[in-house]
C-alpha positions as CSV (number, residue, x, y, z in Angstrom):
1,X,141.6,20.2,-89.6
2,X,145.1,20.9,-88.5
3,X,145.5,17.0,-90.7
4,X,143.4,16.6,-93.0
5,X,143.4,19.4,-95.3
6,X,145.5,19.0,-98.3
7,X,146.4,22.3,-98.1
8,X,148.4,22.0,-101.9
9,X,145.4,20.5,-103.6
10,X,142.6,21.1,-101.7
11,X,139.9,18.5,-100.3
12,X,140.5,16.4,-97.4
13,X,143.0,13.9,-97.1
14,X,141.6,10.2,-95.6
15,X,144.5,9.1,-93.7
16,X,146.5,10.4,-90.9
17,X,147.7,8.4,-88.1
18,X,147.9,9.8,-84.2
19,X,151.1,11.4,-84.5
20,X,149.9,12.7,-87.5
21,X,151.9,10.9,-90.3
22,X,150.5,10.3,-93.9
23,X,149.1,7.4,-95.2
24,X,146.1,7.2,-97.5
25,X,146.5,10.9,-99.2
26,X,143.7,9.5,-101.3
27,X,140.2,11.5,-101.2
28,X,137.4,9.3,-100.8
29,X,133.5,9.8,-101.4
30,X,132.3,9.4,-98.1
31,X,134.8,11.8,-96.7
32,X,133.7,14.3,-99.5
33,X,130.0,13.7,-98.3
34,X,130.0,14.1,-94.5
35,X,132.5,17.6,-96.1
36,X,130.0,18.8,-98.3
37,X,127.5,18.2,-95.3
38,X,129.4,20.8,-93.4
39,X,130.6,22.6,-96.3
40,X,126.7,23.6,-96.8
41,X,126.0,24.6,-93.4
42,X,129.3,26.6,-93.1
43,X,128.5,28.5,-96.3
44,X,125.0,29.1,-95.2
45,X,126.5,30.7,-91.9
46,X,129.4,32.3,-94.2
47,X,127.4,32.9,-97.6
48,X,130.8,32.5,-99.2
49,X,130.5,30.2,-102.4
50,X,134.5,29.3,-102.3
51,X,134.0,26.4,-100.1
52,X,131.8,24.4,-102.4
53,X,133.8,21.7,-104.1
54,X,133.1,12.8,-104.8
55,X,136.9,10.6,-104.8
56,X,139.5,12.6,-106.0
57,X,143.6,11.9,-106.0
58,X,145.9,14.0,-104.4
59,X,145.4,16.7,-106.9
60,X,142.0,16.9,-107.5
61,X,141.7,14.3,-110.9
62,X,139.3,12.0,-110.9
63,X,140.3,8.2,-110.4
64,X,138.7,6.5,-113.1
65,X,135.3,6.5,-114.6
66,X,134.0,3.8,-112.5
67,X,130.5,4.7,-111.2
68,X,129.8,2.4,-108.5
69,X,132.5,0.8,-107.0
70,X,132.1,-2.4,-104.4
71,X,132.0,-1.5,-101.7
72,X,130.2,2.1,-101.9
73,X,126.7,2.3,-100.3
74,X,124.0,4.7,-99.7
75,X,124.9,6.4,-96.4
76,X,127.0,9.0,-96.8
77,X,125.5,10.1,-100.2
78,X,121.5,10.1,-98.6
79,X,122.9,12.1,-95.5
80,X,124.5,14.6,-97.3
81,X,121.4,15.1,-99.4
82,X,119.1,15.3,-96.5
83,X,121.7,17.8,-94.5
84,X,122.2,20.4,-97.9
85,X,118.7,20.1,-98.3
86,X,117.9,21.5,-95.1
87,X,120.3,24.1,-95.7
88,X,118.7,24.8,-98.8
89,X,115.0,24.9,-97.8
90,X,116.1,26.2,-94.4
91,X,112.8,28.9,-93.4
């Protein structure tokens, strides 16, 4: 986390090199997913609703209001589900 958090906008950043230099600051959905993933189970430890928050630019506006780009598949969006679930239904 010491990289990826846009600490100005919020969300995390895709891309940062080894030495830790910029270059994709945009915020993609599968980045967002395995987030919200963790996002759950820290709340659930933290029961603190500030760190609930898809692709976002640099300061958290949507990119366009295309649905389903090429590309995008199912992964990241069913293992998120399944992971909050859990949280969720957690006994």
């Amino acid at each position: 986390m010491k990289y990826g958090r846009d600490e100005e906008n919020g969300g995390l950043i895709y891309g940062y090199d080894l030495e830790g230099n910029l270059y994709d600051d945009d915020k993609y959905f599968w980045v967002q997913c395995e987030s919200l993933a963790t996002t759950a189970l820290l709340g659930d430890k933290l029961n603190d609703e500030k760190y609930w928050r898809r692709i976002l630019t640099p300061t958290n506006e949507k990119c366009s209001d295309e649905k389903s780009p090429t590309g995008k598949t199912d992964y990241h969006t069913m293992g998120v589900c399944y992971e909050v679930l859990n949280v969720i239904h957690k006994e």
